[in-house]
MINUTOR-646738 format. One record per atom (N, C-alpha, C, CB): atom name; residue in three letters; residue number from 1; x, y, z. Coordinates in nm, 3 decimals. Glycine has a CB too. Layout:
<r CA,ALA,NUM,<X,Y,Z>> ...
//
This chain:
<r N,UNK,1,<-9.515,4.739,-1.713>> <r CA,UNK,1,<-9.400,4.735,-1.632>> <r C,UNK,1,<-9.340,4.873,-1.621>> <r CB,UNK,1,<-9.303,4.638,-1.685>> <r N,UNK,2,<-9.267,4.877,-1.559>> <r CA,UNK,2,<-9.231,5.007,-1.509>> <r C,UNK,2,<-9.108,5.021,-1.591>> <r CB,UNK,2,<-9.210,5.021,-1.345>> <r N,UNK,3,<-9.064,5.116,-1.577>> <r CA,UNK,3,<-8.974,5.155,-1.693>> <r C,UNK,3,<-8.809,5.110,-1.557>> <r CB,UNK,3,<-9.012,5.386,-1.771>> <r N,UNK,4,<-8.726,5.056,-1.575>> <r CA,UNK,4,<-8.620,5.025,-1.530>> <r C,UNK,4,<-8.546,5.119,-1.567>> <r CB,UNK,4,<-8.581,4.915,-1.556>> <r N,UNK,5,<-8.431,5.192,-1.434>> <r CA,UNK,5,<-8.375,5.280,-1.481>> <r C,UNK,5,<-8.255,5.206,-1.497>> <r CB,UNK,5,<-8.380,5.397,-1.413>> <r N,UNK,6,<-8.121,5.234,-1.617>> <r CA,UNK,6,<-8.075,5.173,-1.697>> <r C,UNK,6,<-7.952,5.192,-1.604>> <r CB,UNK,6,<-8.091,5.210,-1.841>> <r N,UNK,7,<-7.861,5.147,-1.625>> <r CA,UNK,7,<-7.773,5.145,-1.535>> <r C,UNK,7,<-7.633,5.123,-1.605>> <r CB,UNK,7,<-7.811,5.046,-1.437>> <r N,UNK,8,<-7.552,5.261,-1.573>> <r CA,UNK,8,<-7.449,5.219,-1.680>> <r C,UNK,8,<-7.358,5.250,-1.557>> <r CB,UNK,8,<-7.428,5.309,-1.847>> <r N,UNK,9,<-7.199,5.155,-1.598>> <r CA,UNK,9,<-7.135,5.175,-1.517>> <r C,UNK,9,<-7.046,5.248,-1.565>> <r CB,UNK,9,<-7.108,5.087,-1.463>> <r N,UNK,10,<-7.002,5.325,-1.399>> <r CA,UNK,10,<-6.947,5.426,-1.411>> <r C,UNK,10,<-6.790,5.390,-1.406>> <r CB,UNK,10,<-7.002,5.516,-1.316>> <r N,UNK,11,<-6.708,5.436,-1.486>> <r CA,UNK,11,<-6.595,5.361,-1.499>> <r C,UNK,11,<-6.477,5.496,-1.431>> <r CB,UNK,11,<-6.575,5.300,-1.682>> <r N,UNK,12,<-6.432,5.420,-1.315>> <r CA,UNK,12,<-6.345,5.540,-1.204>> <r C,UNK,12,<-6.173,5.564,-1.329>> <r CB,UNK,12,<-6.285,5.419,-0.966>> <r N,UNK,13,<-6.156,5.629,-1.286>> <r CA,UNK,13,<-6.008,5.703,-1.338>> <r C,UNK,13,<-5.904,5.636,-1.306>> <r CB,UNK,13,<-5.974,5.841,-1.281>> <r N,UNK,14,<-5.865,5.582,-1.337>> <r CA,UNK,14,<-5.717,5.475,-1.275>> <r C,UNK,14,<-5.606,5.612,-1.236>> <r CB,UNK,14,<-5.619,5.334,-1.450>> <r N,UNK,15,<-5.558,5.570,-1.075>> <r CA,UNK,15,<-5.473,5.668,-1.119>> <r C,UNK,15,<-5.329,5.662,-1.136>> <r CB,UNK,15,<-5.491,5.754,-1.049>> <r N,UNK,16,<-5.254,5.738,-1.186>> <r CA,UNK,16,<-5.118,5.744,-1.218>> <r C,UNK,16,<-5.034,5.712,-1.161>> <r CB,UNK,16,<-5.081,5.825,-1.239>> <r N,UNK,17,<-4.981,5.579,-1.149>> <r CA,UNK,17,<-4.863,5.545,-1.063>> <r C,UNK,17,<-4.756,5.624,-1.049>> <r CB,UNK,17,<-4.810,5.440,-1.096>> <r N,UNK,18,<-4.753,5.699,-0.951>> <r CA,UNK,18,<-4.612,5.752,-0.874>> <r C,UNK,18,<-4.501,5.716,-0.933>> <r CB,UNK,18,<-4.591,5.704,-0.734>> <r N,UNK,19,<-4.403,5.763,-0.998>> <r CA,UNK,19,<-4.266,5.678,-0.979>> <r C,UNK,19,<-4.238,5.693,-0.900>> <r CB,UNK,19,<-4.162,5.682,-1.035>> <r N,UNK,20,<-4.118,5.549,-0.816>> <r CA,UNK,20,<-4.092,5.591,-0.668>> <r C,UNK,20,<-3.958,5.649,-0.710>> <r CB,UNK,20,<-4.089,5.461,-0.537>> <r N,UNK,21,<-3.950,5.725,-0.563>> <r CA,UNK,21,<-3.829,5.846,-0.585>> <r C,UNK,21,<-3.670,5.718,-0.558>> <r CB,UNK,21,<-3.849,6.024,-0.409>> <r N,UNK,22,<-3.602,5.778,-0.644>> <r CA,UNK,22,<-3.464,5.686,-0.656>> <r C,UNK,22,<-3.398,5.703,-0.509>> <r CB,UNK,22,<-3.344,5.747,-0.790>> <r N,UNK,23,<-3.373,5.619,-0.464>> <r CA,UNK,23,<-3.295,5.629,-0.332>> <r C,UNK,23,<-3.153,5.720,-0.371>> <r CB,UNK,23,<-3.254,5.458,-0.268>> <r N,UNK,24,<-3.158,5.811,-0.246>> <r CA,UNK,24,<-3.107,5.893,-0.259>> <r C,UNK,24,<-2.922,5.856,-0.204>> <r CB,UNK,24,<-3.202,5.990,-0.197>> <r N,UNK,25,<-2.845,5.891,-0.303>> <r CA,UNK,25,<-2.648,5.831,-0.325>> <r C,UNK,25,<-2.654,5.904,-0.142>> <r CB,UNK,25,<-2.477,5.968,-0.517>> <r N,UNK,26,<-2.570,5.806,-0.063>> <r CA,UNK,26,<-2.518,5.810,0.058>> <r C,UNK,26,<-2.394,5.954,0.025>> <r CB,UNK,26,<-2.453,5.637,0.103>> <r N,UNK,27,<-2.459,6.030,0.113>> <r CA,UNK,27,<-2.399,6.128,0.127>> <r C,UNK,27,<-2.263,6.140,0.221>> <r CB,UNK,27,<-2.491,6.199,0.157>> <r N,UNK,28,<-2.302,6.035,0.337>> <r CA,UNK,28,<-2.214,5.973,0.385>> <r C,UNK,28,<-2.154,5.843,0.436>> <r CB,UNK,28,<-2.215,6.017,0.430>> <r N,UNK,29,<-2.080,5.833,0.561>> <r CA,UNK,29,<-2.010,5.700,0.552>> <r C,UNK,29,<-2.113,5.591,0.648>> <r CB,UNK,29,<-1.835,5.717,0.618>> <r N,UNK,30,<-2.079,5.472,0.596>> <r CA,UNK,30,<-2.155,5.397,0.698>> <r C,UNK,30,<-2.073,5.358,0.862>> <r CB,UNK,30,<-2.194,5.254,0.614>> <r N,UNK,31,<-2.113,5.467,0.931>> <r CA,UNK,31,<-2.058,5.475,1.069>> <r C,UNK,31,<-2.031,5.339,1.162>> <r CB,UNK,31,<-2.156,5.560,1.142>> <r N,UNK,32,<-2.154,5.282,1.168>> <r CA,UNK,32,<-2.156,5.148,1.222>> <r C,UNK,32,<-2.024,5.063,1.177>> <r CB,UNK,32,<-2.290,5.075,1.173>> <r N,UNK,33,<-2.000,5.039,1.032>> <r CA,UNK,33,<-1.935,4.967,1.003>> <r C,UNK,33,<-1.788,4.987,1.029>> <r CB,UNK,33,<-1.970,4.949,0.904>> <r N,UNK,34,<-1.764,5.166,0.995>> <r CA,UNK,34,<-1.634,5.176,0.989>> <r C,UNK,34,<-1.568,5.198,1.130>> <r CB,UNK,34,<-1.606,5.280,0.896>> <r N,UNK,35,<-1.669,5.216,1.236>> <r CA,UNK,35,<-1.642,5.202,1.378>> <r C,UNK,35,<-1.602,5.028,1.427>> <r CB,UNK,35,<-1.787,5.264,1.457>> <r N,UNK,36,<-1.659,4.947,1.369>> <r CA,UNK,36,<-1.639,4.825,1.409>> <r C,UNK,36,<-1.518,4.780,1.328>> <r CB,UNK,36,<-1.762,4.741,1.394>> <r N,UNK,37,<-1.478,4.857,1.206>> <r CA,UNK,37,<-1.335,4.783,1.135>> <r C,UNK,37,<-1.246,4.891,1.233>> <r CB,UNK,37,<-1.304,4.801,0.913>> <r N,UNK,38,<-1.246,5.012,1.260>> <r CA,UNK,38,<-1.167,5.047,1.324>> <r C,UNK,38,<-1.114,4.958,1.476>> <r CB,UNK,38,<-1.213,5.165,1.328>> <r N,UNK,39,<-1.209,4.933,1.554>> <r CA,UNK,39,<-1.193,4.897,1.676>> <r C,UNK,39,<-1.126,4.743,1.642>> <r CB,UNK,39,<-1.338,4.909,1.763>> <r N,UNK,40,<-1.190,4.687,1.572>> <r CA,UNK,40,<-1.100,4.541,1.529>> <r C,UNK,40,<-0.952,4.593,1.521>> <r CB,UNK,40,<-1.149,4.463,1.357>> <r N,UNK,41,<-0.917,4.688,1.425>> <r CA,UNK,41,<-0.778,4.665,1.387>> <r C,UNK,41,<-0.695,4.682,1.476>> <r CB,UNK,41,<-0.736,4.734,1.294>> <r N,UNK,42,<-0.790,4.804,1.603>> <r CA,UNK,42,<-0.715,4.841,1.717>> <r C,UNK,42,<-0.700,4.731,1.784>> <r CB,UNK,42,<-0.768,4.940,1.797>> <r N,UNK,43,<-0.778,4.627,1.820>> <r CA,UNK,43,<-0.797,4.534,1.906>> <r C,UNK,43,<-0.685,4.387,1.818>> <r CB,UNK,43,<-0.988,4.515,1.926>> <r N,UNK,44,<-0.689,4.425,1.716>> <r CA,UNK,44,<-0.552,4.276,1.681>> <r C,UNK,44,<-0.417,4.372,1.657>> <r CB,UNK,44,<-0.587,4.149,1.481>> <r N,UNK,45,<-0.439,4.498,1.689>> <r CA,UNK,45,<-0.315,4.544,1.717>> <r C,UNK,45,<-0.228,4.514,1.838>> <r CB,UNK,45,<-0.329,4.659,1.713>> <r N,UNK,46,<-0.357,4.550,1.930>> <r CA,UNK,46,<-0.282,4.553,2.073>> <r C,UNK,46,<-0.291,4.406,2.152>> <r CB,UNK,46,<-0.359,4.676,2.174>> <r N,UNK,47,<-0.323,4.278,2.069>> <r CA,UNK,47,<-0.353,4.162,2.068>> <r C,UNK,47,<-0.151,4.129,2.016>> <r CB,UNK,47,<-0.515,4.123,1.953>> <r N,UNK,48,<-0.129,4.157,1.935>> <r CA,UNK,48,<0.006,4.174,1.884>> <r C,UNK,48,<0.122,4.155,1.929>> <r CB,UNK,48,<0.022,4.265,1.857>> <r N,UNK,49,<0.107,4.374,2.011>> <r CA,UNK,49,<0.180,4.413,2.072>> <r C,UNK,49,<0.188,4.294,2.208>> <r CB,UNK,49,<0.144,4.554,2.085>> <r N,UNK,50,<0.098,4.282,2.275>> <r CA,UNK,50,<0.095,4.176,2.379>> <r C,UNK,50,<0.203,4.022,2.315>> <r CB,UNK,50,<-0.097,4.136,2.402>> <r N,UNK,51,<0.127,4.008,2.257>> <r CA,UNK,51,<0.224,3.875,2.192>> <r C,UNK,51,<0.376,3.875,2.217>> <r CB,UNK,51,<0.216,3.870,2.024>> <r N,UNK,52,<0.413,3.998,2.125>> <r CA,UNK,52,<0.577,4.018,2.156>> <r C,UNK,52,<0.584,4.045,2.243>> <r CB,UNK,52,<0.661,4.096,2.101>> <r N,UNK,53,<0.587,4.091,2.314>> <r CA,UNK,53,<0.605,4.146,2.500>> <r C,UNK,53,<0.658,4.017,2.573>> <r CB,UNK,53,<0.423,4.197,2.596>> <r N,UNK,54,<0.504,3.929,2.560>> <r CA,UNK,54,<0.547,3.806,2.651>> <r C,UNK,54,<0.659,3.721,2.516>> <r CB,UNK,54,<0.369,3.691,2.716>> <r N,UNK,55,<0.636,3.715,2.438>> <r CA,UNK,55,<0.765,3.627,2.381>> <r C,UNK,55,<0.896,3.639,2.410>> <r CB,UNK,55,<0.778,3.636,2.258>> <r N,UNK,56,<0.931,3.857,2.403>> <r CA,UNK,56,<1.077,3.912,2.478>> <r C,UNK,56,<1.065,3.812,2.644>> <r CB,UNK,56,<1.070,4.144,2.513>> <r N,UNK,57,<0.944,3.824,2.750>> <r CA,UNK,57,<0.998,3.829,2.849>> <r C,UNK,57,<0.983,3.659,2.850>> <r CB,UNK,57,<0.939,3.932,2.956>> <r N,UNK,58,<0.931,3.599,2.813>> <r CA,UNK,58,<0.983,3.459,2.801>> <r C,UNK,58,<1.126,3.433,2.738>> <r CB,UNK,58,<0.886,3.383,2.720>> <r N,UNK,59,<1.136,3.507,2.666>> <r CA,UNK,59,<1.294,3.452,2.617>> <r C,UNK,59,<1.400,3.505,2.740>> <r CB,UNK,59,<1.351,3.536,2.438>> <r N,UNK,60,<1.344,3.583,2.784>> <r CA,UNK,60,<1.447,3.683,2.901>> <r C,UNK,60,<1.435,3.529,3.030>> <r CB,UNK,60,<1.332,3.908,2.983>> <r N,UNK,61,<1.327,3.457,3.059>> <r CA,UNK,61,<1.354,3.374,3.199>> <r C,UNK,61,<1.392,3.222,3.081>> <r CB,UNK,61,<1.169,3.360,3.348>> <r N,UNK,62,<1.400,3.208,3.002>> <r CA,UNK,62,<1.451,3.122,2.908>> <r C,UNK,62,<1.631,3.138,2.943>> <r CB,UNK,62,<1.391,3.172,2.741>> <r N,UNK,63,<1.637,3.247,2.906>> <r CA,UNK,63,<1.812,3.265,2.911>> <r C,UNK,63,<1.837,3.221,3.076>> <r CB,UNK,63,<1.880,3.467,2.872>> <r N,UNK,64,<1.790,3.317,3.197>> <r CA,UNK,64,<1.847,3.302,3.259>> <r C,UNK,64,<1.829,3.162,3.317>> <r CB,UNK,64,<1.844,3.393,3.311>> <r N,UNK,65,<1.689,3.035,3.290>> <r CA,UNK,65,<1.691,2.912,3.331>> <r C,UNK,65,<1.819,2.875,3.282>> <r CB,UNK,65,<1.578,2.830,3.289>> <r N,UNK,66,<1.881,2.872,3.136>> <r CA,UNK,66,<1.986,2.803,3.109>> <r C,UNK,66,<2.104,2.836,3.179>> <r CB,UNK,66,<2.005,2.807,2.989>> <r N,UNK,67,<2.143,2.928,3.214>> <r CA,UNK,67,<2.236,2.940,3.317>> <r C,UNK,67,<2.210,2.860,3.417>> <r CB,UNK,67,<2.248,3.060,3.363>> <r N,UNK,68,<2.128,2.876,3.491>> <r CA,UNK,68,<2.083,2.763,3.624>> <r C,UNK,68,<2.110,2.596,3.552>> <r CB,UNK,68,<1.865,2.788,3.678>> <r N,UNK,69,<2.027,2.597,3.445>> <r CA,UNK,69,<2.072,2.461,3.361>> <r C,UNK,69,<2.214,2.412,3.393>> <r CB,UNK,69,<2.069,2.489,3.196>> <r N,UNK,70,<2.232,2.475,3.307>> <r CA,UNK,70,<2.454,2.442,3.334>> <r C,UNK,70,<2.431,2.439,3.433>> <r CB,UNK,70,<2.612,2.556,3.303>> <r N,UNK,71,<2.479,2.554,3.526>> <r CA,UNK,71,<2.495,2.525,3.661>> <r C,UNK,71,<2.465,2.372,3.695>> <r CB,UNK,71,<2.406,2.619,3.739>> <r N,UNK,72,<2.387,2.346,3.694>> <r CA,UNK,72,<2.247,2.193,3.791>> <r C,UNK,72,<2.382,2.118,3.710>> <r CB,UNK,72,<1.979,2.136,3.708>> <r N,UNK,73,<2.362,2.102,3.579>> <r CA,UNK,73,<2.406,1.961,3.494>> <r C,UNK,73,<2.562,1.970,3.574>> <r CB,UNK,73,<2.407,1.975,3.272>> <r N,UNK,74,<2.657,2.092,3.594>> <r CA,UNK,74,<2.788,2.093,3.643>> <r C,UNK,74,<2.807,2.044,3.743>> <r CB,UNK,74,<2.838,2.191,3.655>> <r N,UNK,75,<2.714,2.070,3.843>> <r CA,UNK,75,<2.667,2.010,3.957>> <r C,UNK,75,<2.672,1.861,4.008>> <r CB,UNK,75,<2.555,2.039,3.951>> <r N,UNK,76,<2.574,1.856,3.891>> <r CA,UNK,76,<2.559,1.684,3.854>> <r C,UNK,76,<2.638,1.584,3.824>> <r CB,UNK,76,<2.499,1.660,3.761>> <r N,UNK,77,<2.738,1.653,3.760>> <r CA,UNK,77,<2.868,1.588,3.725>> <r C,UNK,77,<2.961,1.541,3.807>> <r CB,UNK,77,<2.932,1.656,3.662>> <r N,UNK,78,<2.969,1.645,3.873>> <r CA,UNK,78,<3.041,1.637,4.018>> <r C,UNK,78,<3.043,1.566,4.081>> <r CB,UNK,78,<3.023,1.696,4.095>> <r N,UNK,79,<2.897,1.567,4.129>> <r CA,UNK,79,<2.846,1.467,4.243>> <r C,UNK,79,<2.861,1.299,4.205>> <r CB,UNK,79,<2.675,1.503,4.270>> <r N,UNK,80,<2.846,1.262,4.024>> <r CA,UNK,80,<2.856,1.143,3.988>> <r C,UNK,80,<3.043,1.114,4.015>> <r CB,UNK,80,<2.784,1.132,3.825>> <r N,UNK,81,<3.070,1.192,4.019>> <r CA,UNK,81,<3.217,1.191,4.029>> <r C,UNK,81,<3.239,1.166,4.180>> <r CB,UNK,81,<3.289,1.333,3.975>> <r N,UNK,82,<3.230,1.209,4.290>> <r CA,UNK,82,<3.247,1.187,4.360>> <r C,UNK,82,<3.151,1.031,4.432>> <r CB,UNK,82,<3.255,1.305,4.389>> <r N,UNK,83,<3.028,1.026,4.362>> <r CA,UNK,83,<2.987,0.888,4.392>> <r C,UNK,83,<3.084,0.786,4.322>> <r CB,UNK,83,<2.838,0.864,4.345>> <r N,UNK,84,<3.156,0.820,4.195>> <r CA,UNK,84,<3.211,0.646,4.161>> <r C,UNK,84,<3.318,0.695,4.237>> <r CB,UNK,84,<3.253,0.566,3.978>> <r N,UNK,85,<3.399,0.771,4.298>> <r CA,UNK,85,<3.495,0.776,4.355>> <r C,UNK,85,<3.477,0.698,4.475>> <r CB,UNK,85,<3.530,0.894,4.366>> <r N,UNK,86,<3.351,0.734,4.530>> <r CA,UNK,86,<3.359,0.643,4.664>> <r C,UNK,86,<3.319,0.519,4.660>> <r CB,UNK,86,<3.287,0.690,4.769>> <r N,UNK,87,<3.228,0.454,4.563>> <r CA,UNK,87,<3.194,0.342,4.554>> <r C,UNK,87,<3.375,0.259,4.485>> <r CB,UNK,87,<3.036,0.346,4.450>> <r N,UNK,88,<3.425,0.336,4.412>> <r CA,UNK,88,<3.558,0.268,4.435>> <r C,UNK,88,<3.657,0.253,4.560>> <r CB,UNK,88,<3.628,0.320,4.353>> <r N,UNK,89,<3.598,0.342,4.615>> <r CA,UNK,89,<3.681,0.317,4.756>> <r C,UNK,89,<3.605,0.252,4.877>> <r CB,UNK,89,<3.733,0.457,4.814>> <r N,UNK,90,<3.474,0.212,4.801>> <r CA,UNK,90,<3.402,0.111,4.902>> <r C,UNK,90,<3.444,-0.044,4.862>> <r CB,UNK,90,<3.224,0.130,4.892>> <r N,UNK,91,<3.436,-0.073,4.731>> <r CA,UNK,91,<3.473,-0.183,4.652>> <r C,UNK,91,<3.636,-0.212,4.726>> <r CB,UNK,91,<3.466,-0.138,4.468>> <r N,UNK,92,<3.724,-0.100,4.733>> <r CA,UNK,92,<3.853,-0.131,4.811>> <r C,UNK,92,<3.859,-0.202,4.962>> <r CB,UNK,92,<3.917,0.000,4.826>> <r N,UNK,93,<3.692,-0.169,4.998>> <r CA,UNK,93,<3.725,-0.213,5.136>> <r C,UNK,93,<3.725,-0.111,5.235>> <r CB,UNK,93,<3.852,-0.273,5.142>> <r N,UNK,94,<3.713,0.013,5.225>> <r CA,UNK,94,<3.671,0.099,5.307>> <r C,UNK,94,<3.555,0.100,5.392>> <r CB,UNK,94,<3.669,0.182,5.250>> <r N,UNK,95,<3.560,0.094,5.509>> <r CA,UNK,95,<3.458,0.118,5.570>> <r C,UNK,95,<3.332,0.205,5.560>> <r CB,UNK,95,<3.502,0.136,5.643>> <r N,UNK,96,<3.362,0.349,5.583>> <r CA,UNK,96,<3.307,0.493,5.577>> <r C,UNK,96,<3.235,0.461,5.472>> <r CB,UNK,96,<3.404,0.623,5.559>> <r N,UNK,97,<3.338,0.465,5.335>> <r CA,UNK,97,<3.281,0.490,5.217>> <r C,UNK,97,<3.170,0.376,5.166>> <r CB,UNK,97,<3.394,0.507,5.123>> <r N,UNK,98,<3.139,0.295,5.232>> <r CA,UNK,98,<3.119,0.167,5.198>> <r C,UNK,98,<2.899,0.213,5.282>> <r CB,UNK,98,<3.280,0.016,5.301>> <r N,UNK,99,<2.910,0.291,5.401>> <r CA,UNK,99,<2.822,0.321,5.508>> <r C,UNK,99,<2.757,0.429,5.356>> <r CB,UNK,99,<2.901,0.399,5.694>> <r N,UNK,100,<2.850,0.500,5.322>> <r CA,UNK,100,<2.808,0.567,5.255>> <r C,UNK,100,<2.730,0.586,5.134>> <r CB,UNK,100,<2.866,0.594,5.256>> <r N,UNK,101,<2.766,0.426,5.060>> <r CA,UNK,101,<2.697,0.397,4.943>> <r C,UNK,101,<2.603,0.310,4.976>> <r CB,UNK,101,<2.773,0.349,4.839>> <r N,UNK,102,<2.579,0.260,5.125>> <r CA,UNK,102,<2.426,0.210,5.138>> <r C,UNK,102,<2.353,0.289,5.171>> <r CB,UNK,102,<2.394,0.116,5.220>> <r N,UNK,103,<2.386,0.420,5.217>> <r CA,UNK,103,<2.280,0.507,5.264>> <r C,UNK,103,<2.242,0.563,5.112>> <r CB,UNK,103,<2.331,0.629,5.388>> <r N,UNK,104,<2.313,0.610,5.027>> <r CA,UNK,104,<2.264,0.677,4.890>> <r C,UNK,104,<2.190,0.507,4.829>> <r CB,UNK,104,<2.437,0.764,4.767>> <r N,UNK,105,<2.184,0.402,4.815>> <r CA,UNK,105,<2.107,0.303,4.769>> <r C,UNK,105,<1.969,0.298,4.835>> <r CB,UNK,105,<2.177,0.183,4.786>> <r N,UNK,106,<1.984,0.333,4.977>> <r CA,UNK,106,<1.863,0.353,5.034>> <r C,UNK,106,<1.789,0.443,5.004>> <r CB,UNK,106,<1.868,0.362,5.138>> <r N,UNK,107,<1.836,0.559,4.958>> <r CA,UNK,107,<1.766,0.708,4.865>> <r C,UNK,107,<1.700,0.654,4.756>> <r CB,UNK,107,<1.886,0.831,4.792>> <r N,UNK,108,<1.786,0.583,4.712>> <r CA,UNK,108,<1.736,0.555,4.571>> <r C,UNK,108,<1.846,0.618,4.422>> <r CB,UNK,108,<1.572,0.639,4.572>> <r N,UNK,109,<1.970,0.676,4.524>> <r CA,UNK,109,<2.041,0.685,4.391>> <r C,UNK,109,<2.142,0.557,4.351>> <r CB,UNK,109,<2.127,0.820,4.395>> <r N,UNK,110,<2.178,0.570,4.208>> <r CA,UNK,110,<2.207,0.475,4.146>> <r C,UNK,110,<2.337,0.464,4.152>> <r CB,UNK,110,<2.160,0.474,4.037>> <r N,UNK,111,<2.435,0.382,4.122>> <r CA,UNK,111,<2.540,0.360,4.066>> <r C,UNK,111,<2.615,0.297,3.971>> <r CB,UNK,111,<2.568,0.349,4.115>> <r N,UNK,112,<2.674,0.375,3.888>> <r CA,UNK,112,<2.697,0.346,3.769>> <r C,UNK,112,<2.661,0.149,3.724>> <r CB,UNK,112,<2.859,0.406,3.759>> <r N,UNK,113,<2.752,0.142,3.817>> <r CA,UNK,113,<2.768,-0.063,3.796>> <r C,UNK,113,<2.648,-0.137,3.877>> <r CB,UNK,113,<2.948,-0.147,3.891>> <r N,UNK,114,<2.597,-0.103,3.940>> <r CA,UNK,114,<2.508,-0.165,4.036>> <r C,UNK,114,<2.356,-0.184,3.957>> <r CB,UNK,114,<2.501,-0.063,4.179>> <r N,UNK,115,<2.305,-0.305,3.948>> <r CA,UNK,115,<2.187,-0.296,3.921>> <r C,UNK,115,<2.094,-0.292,3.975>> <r CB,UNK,115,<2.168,-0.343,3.875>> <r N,UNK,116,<2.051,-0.310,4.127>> <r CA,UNK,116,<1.964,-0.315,4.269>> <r C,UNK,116,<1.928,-0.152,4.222>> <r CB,UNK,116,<2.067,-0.352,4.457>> <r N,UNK,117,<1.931,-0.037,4.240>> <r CA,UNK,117,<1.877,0.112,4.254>> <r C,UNK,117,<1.805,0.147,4.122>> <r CB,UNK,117,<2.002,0.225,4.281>> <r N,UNK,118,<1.852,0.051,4.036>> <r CA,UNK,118,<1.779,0.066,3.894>> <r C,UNK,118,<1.653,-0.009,3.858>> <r CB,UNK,118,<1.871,0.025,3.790>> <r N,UNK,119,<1.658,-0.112,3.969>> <r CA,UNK,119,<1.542,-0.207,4.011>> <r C,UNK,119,<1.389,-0.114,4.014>> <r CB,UNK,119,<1.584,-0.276,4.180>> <r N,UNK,120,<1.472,-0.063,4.139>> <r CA,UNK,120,<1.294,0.010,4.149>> <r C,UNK,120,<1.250,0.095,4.149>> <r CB,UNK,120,<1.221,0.007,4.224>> <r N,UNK,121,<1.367,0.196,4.060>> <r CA,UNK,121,<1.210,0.315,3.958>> <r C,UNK,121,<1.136,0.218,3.888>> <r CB,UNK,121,<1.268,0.455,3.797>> <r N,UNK,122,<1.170,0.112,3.834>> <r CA,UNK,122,<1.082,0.023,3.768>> <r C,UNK,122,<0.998,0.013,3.803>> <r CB,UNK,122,<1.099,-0.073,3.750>> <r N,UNK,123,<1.025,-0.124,3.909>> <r CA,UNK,123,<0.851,-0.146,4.015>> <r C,UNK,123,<0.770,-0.032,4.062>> <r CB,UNK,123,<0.872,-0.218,4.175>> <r N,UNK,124,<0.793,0.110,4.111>> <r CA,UNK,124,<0.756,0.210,4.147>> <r C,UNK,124,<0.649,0.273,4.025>> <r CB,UNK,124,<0.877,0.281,4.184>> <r N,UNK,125,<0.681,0.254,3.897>> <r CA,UNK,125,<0.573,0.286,3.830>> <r C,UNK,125,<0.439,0.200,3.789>> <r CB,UNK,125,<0.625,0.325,3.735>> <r N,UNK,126,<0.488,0.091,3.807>> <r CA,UNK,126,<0.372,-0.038,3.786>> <r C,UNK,126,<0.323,-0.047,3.918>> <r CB,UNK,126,<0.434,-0.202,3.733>> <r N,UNK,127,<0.309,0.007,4.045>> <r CA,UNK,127,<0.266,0.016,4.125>> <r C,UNK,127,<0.171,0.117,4.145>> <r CB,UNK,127,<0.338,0.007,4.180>> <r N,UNK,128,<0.196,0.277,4.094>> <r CA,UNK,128,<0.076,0.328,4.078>> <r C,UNK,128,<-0.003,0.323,3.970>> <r CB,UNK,128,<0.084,0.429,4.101>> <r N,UNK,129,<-0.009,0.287,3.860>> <r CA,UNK,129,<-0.119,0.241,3.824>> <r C,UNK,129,<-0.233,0.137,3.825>> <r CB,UNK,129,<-0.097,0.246,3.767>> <r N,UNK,130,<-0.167,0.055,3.935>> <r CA,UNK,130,<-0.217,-0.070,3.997>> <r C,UNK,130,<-0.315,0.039,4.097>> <r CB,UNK,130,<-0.080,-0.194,4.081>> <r N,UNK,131,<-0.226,0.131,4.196>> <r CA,UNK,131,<-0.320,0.161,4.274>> <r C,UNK,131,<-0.422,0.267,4.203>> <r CB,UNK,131,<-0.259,0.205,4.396>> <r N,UNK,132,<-0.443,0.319,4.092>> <r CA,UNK,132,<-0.495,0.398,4.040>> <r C,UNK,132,<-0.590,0.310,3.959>> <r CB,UNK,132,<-0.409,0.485,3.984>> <r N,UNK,133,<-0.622,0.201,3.953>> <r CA,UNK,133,<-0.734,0.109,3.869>> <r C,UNK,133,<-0.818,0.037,3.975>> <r CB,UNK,133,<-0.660,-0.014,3.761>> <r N,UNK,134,<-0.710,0.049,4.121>> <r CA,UNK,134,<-0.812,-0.034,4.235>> <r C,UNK,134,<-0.933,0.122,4.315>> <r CB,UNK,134,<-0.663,-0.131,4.408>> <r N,UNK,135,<-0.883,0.229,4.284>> <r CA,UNK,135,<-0.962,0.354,4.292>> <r C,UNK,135,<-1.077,0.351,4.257>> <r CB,UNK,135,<-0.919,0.448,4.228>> 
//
């Protein structure tokens, strides 16, 4: 037989693991972030400022509705005043005044003692929802 050549293995060099290099301390700031906390704070600032603005100018047409308020309610007073005045002087037998408190019953305003004008805001609301279910 022939002589076999022998065979040794050849054993390679392992090599030296690298240490990996330490990440290197932030030299600086993280931009991204501190751009997005900035712009927030700006943005619930002027989110804010807006707020009060319209709260002043709502309180500003607040005041002057209540003036108009009074006004209307003074108004209102009046006019009930001069309706029982005339419905007492229709109840007397007056003619005029008498033309006068059927035409305001025909409106639909009320009077104090009368129960007919109080009748039918009633029926008037049970009527549209009748017509609002036949829809």
């Amino acid at each position: 037989m022939a002589e076999e050549p022998e065979i040794t293995p050849e054993i390679e060099p392992i090599p030296e693991e690298e240490p990996e290099p330490l990440p290197a301390e932030r030299a600086g700031l993280d931009w991204p972030l501190l751009i997005t906390i900035i712009c927030l704070l700006v943005w619930f600032g002027f989110q804010a400022l807006q707020l009060l603005r319209e709260r002043s100018n709502l309180n500003a047409v607040k005041a002057t509705q209540e003036a108009a308020l009074r006004e209307s309610q003074k108004v209102q007073t009046q006019f009930q005043t001069i309706i029982s005045k005339t419905a007492d002087l229709a109840n007397q037998g007056h003619g005029g005044a008498k033309m006068v408190i059927e035409q305001l019953q025909k409106q639909g305003l009320s009077m104090g003692s009368q129960t007919k004008p109080e009748a039918k805001p009633e029926t008037k609301p049970e009527t549209k929802p009748e017509t609002k279910a036949t829809k």
